[in-house]
Residue, then its C-alpha position, 0 to 999 in steps of 0.5 A: x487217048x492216042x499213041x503219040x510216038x515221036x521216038x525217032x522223029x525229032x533229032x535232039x540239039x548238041x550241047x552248046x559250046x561253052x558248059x561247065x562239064x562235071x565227072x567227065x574230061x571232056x564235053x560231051x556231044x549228042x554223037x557221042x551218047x546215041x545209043x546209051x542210056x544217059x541221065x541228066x541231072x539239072x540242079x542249082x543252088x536256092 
């Protein structure tokens, strides 16, 4: 199998305007987080 990298090839998205925001004052953009280590939890109710 091949060693497929494609760490710093492709530049994620920003946020699109808009979110609901949780445990923070303001929105987040893509900018702000390089170079942190960020966990992102998608949930919803079912």
């Amino acid at each position: 199998m091949p060693n497929r990298s494609y760490l710093g090839t492709v530049n994620a998205p920003d946020f699109p305007p808009g979110l609901d925001w949780l445990n923070t004052d303001h929105p987040l953009s893509i900018k702000e987080l390089r170079g942190k280590a960020v966990a992102l939890d998608f949930w919803t109710y079912c």
